[in-house]
C-alpha positions in Angstrom: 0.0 0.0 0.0 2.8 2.2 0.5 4.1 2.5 -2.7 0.7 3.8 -4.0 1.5 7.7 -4.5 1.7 9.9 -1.5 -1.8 11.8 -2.2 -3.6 8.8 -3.2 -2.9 7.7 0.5 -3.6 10.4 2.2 -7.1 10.3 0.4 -7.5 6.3 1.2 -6.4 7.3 4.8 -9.0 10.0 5.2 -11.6 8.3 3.5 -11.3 4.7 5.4 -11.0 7.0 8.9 -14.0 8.2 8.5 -16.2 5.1 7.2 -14.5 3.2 9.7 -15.2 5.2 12.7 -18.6 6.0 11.6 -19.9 2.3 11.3 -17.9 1.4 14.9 -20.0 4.7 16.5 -23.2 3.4 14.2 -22.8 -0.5 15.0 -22.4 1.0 19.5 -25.4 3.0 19.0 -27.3 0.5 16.8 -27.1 -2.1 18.8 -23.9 -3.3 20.6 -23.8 -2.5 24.6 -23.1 0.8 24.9 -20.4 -0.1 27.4 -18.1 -1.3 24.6 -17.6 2.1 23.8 -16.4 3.4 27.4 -14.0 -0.2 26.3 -13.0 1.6 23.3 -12.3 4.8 25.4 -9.8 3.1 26.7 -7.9 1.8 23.9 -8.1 5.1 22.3 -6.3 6.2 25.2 -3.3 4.7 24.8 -3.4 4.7 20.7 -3.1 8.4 20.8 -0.7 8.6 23.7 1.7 6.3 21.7 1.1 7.7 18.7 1.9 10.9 19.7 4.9 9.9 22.1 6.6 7.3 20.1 5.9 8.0 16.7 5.0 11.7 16.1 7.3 13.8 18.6 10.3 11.3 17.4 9.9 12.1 13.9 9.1 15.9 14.2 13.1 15.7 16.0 14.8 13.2 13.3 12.7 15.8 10.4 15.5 18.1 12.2 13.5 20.4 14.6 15.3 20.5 18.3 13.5 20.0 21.6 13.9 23.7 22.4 11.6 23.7 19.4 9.8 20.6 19.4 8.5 21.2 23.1 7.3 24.9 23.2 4.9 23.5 19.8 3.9 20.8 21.5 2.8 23.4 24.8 1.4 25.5 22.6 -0.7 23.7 20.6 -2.3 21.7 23.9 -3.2 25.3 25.1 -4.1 26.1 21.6 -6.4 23.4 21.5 -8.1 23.9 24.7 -8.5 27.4 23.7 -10.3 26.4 20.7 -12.6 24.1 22.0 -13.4 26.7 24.7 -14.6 29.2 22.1 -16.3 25.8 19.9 -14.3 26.7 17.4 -12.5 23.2 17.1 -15.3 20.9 19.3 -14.5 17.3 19.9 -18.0 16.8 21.2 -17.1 15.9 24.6 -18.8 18.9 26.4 -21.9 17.9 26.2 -21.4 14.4 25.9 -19.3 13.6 28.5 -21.7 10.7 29.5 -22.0 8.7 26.2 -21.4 5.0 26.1 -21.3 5.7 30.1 -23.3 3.3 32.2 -25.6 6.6 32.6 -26.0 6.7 29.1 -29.6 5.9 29.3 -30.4 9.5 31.0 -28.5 11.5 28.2 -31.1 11.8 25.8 -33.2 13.6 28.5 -30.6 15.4 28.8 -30.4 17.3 25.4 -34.1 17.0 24.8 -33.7 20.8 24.6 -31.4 21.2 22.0 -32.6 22.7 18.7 -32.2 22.7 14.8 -29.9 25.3 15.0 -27.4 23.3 18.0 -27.8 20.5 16.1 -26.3 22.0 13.1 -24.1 23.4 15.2 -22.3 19.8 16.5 -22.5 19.2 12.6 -19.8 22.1 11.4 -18.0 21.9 14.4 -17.5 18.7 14.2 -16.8 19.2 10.5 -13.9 21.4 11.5 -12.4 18.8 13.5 -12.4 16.5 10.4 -10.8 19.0 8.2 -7.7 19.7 11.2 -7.5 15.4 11.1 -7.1 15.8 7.3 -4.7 18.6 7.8 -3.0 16.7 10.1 -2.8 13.1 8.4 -1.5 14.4 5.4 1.7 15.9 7.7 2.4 12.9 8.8 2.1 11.0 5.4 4.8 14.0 3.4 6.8 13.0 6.4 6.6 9.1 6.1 3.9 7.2 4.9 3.9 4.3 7.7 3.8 7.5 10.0 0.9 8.6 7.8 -0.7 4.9 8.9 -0.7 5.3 12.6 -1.6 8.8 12.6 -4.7 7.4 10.8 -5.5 4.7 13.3 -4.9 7.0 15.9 -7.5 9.4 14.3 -10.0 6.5 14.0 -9.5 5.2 17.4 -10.4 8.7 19.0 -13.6 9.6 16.3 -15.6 6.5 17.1 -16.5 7.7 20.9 -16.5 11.0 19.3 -19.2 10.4 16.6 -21.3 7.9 18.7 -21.3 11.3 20.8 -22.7 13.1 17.9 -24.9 10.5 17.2 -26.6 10.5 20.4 -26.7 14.3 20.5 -28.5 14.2 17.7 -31.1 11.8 17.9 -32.1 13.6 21.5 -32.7 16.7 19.1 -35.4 14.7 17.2 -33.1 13.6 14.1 -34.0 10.4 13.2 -31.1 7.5 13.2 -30.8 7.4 9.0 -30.2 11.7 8.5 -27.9 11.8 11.3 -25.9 9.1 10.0 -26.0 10.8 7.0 -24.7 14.1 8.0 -22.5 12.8 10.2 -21.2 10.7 7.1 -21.2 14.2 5.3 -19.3 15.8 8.1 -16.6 13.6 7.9 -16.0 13.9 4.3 -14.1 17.4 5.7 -11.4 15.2 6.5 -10.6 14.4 2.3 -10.4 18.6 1.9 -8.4 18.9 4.5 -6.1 15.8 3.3 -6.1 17.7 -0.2 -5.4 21.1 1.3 -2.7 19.5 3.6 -1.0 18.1 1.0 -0.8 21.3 -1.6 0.4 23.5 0.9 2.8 21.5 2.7 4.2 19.9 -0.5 5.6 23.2 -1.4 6.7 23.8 2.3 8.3 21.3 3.7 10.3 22.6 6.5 6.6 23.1 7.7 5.9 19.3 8.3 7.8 19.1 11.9 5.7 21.8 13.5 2.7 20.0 11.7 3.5 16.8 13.0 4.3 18.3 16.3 0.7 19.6 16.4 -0.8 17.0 15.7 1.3 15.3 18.5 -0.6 17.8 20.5 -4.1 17.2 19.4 -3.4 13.6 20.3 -2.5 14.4 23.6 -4.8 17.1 24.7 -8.1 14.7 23.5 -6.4 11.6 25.3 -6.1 13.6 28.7 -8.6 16.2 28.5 -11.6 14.5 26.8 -10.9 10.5 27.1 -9.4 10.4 30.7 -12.2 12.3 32.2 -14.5 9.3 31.0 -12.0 6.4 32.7 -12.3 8.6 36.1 -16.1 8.3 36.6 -15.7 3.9 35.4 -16.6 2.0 38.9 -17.0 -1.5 37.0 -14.5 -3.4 34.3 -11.0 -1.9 35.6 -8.9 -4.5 34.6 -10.2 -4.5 31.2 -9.9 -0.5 31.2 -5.9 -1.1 32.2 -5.9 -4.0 29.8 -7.0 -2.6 26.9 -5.4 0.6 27.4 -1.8 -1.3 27.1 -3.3 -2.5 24.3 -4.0 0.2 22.4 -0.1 1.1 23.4 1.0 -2.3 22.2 -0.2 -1.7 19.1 1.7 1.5 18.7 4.8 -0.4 19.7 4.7 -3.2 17.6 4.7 -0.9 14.6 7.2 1.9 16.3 10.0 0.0 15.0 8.3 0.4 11.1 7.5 3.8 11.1 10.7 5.7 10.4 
């Protein structure tokens, strides 16, 4: 698969992360226990920790970038990021759904009974937003190395399916009905392909760019594993082992391909 041309990867990477993560939110919502997705939280977890840690930071240094410069991007773009979200400018759907695929799950669609059309919408282009940054950010990492390109994706994947299966129950407490807010959501995600496309124009003609890119998106990694994901692990009473378990999982599987990606 690698020795498909670069943009033609980025596009199959931003195009499988989506579908992917959309059927895994539909198939939680649809009908597998919800509590497989507080399971998934925790695999997520450690994907984008390692991802960010062992595959992203290292090759934003060997790319030639210093750790005078590596680490003052990587602090600014977790503040950056919080910032963002604070405003809803870049919204990873985890303030309002802080309690989806939870054991209280069941009470969260009384909870945003209130929301209307216009909210609704709202989760919609944030969440597009967030797609387009993913696509930005996946096509860093591919310019820089396409294995690289490969775990970014599945570290994008792993963190979109509790994110969309938030979207999805956000939406269906609106009053959408289960087929238009898969659709839309489908739609949404498409952002990611532009942003793939973008990514790769721009930074294809800029490539002493790519580090700091790659050392954001080390930072978007981070700041939804801690900030978003964590949060969720804090209020689990039941499963802990499988929590810890999986969680090294998700790190395993980073580590297995750690010694590929460079």
């Amino acid at each position: 698969m690698t020795s498909l041309p670069v943009l033609a990867q980025i596009l199959l990477a931003c195009l499988l992360g989506g579908v992917l993560s959309l059927l895994a939110a539909a198939l939680v919502l649809f009908g597998l226990p919800r509590r497989w997705l507080t399971y998934a939280v925790s695999f997520s977890i450690g994907v984008l920790l390692a991802t960010a840690m062992l595959h992203l930071l290292p090759e934003a240094l060997e790319l030639g970038l210093t750790p005078h410069e590596v680490f003052p991007v990587l602090l600014a773009g977790i503040l950056g990021f919080f910032a963002l979200e604070k405003f809803a400018i870049w919204r990873h759907a985890h303030g309002n759904d802080s309690h989806a695929g939870s054991p209280s799950c069941e009470n969260h669609t009384h909870d945003h009974h209130h929301l209307h059309g216009g909210e609704a919408v709202g989760i919609l282009v944030g969440d597009g937003f967030h797609n387009l940054t993913d696509g930005l950010l996946i096509a860093a990492a591919f310019l820089a190395d396409p294995m690289l390109g490969w775990a970014a994706t599945l570290a994008v994947v792993a963190h979109e399916v509790p994110q969309e299966a938030g979207d999805f129950a956000i939406l269906l407490a609106a009053g959408w009905q289960r087929g238009r807010a898969l659709f839309w959501n489908g739609v949404s995600s498409l952002a990611s392909l532009l942003g793939g496309v973008v990514g790769f124009l721009a930074l294809e003609e800029a490539q002493t760019w790519v580090p700091y890119i790659i050392t954001l998106a080390a930072a978007s990694f981070v700041y939804i594993a801690i900030a978003d994901l964590m949060p969720r692990l804090k209020r689990e009473q039941q499963g802990i082992f499988w929590h810890g378990l999986l969680l090294a999982a998700g790190i395993g599987v980073m580590l297995l391909g750690s010694g590929h990606a460079h």
